[in-house]
N, C-alpha and C positions, 0 to 999 in steps of 0.2 A: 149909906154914907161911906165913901172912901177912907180907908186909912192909909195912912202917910206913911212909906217905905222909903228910908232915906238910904239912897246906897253913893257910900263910899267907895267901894270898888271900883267904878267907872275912871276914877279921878277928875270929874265932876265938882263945880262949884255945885255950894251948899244950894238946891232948886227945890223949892215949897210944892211945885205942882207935884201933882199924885204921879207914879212910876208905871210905864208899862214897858215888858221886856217884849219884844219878837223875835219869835226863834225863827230862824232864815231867813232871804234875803232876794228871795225868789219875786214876782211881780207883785205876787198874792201877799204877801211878808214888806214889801217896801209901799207896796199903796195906802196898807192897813195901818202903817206906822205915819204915812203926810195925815191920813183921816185924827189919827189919836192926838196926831202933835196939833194937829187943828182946834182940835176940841179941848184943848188943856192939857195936855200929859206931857209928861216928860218921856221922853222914847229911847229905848235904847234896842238893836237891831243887832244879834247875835247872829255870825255868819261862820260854820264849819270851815271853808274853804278860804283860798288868798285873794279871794275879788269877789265883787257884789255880782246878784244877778242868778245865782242858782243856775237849774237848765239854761239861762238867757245870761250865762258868762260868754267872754271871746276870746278867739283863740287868734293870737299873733306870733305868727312864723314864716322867717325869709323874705319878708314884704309884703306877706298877705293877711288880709285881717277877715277872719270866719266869725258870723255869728254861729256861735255853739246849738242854739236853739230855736225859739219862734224868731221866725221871717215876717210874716204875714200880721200885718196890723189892721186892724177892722175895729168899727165904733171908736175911732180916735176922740170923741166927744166925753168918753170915760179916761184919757189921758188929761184932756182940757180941765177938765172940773178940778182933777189933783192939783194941777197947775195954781189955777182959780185959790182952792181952801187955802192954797200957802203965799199969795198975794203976788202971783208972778202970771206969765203967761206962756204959754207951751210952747209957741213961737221964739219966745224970750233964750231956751236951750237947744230946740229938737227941731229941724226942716222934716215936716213929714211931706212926700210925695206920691201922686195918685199913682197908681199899676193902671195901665191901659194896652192890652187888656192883660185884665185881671192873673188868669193863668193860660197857656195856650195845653189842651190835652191831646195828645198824641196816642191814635189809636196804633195797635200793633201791625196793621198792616198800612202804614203810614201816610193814615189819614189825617185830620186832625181838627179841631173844634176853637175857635176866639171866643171864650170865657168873658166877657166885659160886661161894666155897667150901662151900658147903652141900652135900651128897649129895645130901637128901630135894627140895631147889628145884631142885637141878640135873634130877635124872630126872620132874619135874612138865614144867619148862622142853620137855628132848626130847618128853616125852609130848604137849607141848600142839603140839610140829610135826610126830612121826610116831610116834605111838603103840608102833607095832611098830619100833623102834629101839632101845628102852628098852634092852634085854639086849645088844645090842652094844655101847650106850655102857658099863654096865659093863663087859663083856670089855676093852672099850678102854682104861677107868680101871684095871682091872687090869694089862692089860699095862705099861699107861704107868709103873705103880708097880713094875715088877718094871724095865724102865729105867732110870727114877731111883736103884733102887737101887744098879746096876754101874754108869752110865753119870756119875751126877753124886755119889754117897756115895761109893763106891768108887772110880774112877777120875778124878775132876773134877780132883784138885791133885796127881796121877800123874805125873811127867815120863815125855815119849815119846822120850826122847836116843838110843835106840839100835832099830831094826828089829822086834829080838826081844821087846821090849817090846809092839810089835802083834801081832807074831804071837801072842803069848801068848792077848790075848783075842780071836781073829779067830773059836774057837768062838761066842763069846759073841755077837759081833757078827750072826754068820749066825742063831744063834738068835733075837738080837731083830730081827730082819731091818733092822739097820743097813745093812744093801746095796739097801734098799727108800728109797724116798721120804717123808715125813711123812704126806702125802697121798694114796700107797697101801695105805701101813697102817690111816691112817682109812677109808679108804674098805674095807676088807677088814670091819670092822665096822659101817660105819652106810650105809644106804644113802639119805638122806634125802638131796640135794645140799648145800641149806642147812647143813645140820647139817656135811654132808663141808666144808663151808667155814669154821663155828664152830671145829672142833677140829682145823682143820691150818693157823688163819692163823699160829701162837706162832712159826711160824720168820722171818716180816716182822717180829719182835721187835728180830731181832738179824742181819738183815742175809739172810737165807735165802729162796729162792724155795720157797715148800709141795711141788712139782711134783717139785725137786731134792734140796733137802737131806737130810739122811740120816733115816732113822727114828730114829734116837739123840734128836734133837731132839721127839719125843715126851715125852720125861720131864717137859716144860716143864710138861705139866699136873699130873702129880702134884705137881712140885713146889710148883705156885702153891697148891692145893688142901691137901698137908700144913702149907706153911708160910706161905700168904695171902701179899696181895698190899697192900703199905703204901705212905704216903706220908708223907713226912718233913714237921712242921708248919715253917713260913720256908719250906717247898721244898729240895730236892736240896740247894742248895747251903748248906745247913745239916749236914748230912754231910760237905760239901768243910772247911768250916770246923771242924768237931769233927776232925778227922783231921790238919788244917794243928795246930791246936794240941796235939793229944797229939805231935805228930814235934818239936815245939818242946818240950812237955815233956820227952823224954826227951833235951834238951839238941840236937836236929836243927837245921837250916834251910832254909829256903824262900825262896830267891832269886826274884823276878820279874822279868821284862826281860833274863833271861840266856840267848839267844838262841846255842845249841851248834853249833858250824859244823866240828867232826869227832872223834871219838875217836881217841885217841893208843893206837896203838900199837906193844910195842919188845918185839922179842925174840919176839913171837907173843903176849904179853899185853895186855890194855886195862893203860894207866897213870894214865889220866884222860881228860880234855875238854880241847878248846881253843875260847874263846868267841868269836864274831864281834867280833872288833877287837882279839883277837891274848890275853886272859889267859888263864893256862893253870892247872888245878886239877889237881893232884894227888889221885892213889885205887889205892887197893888194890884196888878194882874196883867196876866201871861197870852201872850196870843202864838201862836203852832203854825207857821207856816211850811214847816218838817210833812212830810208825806205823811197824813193821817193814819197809816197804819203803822209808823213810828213811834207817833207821837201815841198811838193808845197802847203798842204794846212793848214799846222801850224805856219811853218818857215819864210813863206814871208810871207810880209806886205800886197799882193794887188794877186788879182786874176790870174793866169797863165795860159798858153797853157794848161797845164796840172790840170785843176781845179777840185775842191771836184765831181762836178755833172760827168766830166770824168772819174773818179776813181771809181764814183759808177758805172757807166755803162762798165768799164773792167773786165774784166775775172780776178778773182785773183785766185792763186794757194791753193791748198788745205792745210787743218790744219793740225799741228804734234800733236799725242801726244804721247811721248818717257815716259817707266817708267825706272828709274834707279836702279838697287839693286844688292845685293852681298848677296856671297853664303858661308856656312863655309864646303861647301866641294866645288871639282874641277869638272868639269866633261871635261874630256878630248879627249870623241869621238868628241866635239862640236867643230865647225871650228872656226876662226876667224870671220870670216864674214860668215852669213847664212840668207837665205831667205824662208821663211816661206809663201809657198802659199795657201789659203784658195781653198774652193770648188769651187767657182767664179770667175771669173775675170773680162770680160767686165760688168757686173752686178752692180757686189760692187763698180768700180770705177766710173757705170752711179753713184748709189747712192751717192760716195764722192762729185763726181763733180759738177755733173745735180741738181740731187733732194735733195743732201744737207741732206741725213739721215745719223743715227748711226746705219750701218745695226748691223745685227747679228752677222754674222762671220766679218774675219778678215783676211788680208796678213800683217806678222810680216817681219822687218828687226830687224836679231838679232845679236846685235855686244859684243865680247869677246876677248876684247883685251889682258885679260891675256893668252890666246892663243898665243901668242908674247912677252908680258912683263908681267910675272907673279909680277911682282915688283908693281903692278898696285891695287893690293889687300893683305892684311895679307896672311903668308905661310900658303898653304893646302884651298886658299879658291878663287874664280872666283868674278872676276866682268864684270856687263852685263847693254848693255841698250838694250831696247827692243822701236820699234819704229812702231807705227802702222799710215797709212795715214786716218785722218779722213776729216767730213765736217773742212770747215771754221766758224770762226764765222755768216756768213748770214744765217747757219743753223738754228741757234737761239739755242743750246745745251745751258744749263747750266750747264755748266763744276764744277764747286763747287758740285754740287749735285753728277753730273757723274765720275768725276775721280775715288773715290774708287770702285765703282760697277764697272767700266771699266776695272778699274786694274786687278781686280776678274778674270774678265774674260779674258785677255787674261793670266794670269796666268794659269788659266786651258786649254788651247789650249797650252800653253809651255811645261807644266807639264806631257799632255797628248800626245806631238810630240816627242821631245828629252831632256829633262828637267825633266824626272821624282823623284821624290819625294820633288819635289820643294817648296812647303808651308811646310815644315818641315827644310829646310835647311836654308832659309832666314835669316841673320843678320842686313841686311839695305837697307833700300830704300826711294826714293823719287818721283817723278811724273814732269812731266810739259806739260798744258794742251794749246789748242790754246787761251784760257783767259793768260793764261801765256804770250805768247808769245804777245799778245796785250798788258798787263801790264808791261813787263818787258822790250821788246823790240820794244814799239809801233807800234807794224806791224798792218799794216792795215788789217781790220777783223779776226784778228788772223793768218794767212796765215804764214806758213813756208818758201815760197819762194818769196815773193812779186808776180810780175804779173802771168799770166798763160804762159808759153812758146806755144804759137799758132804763126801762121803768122801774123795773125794783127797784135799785136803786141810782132813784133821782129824786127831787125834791126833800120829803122827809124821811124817807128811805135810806139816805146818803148823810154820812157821818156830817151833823149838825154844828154851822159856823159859832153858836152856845153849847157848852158842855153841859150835858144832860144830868152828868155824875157829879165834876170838878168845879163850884163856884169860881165865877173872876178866871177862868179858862174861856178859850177863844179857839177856832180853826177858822183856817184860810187855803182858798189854793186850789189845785185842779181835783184832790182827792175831796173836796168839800162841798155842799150844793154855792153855789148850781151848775159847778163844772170846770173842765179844763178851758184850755183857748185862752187868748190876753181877755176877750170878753167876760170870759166866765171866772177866770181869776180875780182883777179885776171888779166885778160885780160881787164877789166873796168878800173883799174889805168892805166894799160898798155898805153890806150887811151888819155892818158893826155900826154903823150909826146908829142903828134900830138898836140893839141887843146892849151895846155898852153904853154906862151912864156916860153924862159929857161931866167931863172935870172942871167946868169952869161952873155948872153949879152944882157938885156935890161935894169938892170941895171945901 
């Protein structure tokens, strides 16, 4: 049975339904909060920073509008449903629009592959770089669909709270050879290298080295391919904003500049938050959408399953560093989405991953949204972010130092691929390094994705959307099962359906 937390702080009419607080405001943090308001609760949405959105804030400068973070939308059918629980329709805020195709990837000696969800273009595509591939790539598409079907239909919004829960499906897992690599299982089908490189890059989606992460992480293509790959017209943060308003519809709030500096707890339950400068919110319970290695070793009071010495000993995922800038011309061969592969591959990402250097070269993700919404930049001009995967902070880079010399350079790799006359056209830009991403978004080591998507930890491995320790606590988010990606975020509030009672009858 819920107890009734009536908080005044908010300045709030007097509201009977039971209180849950969410710490951040990130996709994992605002979907978790339409689910709770759905279900009965009173919601309130505690945001560090001055705009909603987390990594998927926007940056507006000189007449250009950057999404900060995820581009790439996939299973928009998990947007639809939030929609749905709050009595509206998706359509009703958000135009999403199909990528056709998908991405185009750009080999280094400038060749290049159409990424789409077509079948018939797709097995053209292999055939025009290894004839005799063709029938692996199907086996491959098949397998991939028979993943997707256990690994993200069936088990995606599954809590892993207890052991027995993996063992359950550990057949399954040997079956889809979940103990294999991305990257060995493609390679078990296609023997072209290029091609081994097309279909095992999806796990740098979300934070995953190809080489490492688990074969589960194969499904990514079925699912782009059953359910495409879109983009929201405004950009992402046109999504942050249909979702700030449906949580407001349902009577929520969305506090900015409310900077949580620990979870209260008494008795062995969360009670609430206490905010940097001493106000304290009452709740019936608390959900963490904060980087789960925050949230266990800032946010609570006392040592957890998940302690500082275990998060030093995890694999975290690699650092981002995206440059943003616009153009005062257009360049219009340039796809939406393109992928820029350097001379390297397993090499560069030993170095991201393993040895933690800033190699030489580089693989760009280069995104151009005005490709779709020229609305997105002043007429006659492009906006672009460029996203290149480097170490994390345990590299030890000093990013102050290195961000411009960075930029430089991959400037001349853009300049010199498809971007030609590029340092002449430039009207704005900005950078964001993985010190960024540790200061702004206190991601542990700087990391873009929170943990590394390996086997260890995934499923119950992986710091549990139930607190093991904390009653009436909650995690959400890319550092949570069952992962990063808007899919896997996403699928993480999903989870709370299961795990938290519904308010409308425990009330």
């Amino acid at each position: 049975m819920l107890t009734l937390a009536v908080d005044q702080s908010v300045g709030q009419e007097r509201d009977r339904r039971p209180h849950a607080v969410v710490i951040g405001s990130g996709f994992g943090g605002l979907a978790a909060a339409v689910r709770l308001g759905a279900r009965g609760y009173r919601v309130t949405v505690l945001e560090r920073l001055d705009q909603a959105g987390g990594r998927a804030r926007v940056h507006r400068q000189d007449g250009f509008t950057f999404d900060a973070g995820p581009t790439i939308v996939t299973a928009p059918q998990l947007f639809e449903e939030l929609w749905t629980l709050a009595g509206r329709r998706l359509s009703d805020d958000v135009t999403l629009v199909p990528m056709d195709p998908f991405y185009r990837i750009r080999f280094a000696d400038g060749s290049s592959f159409a990424y789409s969800g077509d079948p018939e273009r797709m097995r053209a595509e292999v055939a025009r770089f290894a004839p005799e591939d063709v029938a692996g790539y199907e086996r491959f598409m098949a397998h991939s669909r028979a993943v997707c079907e256990i690994g993200f239909e069936r088990l995606g919004h599954v809590p892993f709270g207890r052991i027995g829960a993996m063992l359950k499906i550990a057949p399954d897992l040997v079956r889809l050879s979940g103990h294999r690599s991305v990257h060995e299982v493609v390679a078990r089908f296609i023997r072209d290298e290029r091609l081994r490189t097309v279909f095992s890059f999806h796990p740098l989606l979300i934070g995953g080295n190809p080489f490492r992460a688990s074969a589960i992480y194969c499904l990514i293509a079925d699912l782009e391919r059953r359910w495409g790959v879109h983009f929201a017209l405004g950009g992402t943060g046109q999504l942050v904003d249909g979702l700030v308003r449906l949580i407001r519809s349902q009577r929520g709030r969305v506090r900015l500049g409310a900077d949580v500096a620990r979870i209260r707890v008494e008795g062995g339950a969360a009670t609430g938050v206490e905010l940097h400068g001493g106000e304290v919110i009452a709740a019936d319970l608390v959900v963490s959408n904060a980087d789960s290695a925050v949230t266990h070793a800032r946010l609570l009071p006392e040592a957890q399953r998940w302690s500082p010495w275990r998060y030093r000993r995890a694999r975290s995922s690699m650092g981002l560093y995206v440059w943003y800038f616009g153009t005062k011309r257009r360049y219009p061969e340039v796809d939406h989405h393109t992928i820029l592969l350097g001379p390297r591959y397993r090499g560069l990402l030993a170095d991201i991953f393993d040895r933690k250097v800033l190699a030489d070269d580089a693989s760009l993700y280069l995104h151009r949204p005005t490709a779709t919404d020229p609305g997105l930049a002043p007429p006659g001009c492009d906006a672009f972010y460029v996203l290149a995967p480097v170490p994390n902070l345990a590299g030890g880079q000093d990013w102050r130092a290195l961000a411009e010399p960075y930029r430089r350079r991959i400037a001349r790799i853009l300049e010199t691929s498809v971007l030609p006359g590029l340092s002449e056209t430039i009207v704005t830009s900005r950078v964001t390094t993985p010190q960024d991403f540790q200061d702004d978004f206190l991601s542990y080591r700087g990391s873009g994705f929170g943990l590394e998507p390996v086997l260890t930890q995934s499923a119950w491995f992986r710091p549990h959307n139930r607190s093991g320790d904390v009653r009436n606590l909650y995690l959400v988010g890319a550092g949570t099962h069952p992962g990063a990606g808007l899919p896997g975020v996403l699928s993480s509030a999903r989870v709370l359906d299961t795990v938290v009672p519904d308010a409308r009858v425990t009330a």
